[in-house]
C-alpha positions in Angstrom: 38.5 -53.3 -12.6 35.7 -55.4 -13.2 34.9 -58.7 -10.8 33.5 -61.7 -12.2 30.7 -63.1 -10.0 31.2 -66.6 -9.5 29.2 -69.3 -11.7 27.5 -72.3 -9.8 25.8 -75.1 -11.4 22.6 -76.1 -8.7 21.7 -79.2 -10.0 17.8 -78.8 -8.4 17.1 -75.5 -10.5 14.1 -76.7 -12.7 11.3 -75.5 -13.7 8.8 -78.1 -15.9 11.6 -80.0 -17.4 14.1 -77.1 -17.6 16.9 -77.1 -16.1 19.3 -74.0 -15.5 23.1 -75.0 -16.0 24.9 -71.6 -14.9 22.6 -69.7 -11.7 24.9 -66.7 -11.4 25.2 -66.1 -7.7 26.9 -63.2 -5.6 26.5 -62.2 -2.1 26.9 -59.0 -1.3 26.2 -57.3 2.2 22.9 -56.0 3.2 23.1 -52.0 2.6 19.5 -51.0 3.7 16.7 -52.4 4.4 13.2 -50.3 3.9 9.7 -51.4 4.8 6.5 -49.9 2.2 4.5 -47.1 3.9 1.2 -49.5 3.7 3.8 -52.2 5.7 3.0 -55.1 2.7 6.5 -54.9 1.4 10.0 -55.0 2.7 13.2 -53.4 0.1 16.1 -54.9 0.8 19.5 -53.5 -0.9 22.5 -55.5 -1.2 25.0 -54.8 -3.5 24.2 -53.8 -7.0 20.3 -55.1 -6.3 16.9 -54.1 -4.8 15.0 -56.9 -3.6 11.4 -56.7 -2.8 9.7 -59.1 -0.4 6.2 -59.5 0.7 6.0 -58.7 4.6 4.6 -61.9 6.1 5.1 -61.4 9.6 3.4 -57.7 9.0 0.0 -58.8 8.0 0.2 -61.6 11.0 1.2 -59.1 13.1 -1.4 -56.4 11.2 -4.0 -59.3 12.0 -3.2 -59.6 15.6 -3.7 -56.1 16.3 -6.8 -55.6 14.4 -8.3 -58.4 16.4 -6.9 -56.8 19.1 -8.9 -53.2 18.4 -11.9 -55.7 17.7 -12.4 -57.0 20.9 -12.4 -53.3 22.3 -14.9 -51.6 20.0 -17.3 -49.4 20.9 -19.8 -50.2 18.0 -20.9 -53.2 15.7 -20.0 -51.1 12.7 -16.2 -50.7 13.8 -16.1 -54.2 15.1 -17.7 -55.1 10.9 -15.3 -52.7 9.2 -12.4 -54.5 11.6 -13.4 -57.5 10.7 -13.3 -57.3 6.8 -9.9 -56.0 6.9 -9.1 -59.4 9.2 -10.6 -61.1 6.2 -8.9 -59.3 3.7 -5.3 -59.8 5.3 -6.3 -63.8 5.7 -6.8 -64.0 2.3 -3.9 -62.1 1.4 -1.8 -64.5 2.8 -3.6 -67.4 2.1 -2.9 -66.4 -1.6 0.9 -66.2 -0.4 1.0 -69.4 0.7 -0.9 -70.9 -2.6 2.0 -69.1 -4.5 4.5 -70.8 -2.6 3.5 -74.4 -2.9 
């Protein structure tokens, strides 16, 4: 037996002039959902499909902590090794924003 997924025409689907008449859509329960060992990505299974997404709220809540362990260093090397990986994570998502808008 083999299901059809449904066909819906979005009328706002372009992309520099184009526009997509048939988006095929399905939604299918959320199976598992698996978070990268470095905590950047999140896996998400539904279905017949693996979707990866970038872990937004990880690297705010990565950047909290650090600054967090930064207040309470010992030395000014651990507070500048902290600090670059603050700076690193900004940037990260300050590049994930850019690629959103």
């Amino acid at each position: 037996m083999t299901l059809e997924m449904p066909t819906f025409v979005h009328k706002g689907a372009a992309l520099d002039g184009w526009v997509f008449p048939n988006i095929r859509m399905a939604f299918y329960p959320i199976v598992a959902l698996q978070f990268s060992p470095n905590g950047r990505y999140m896996a998400v299974a539904a279905g017949k499909h693996i979707l990866l997404f970038n872990n937004v709220p990880g690297y705010q809540n990565a950047i909290d902590d650090l600054e967090e362990r930064k207040k309470g260093a010992a030395s000014a090397s651990i507070r500048d090794r902290l600090q670059t990986q603050i700076d690193e994570a900004r940037s990260i998502l300050k590049t994930m924003e850019a690629k959103e808008s």
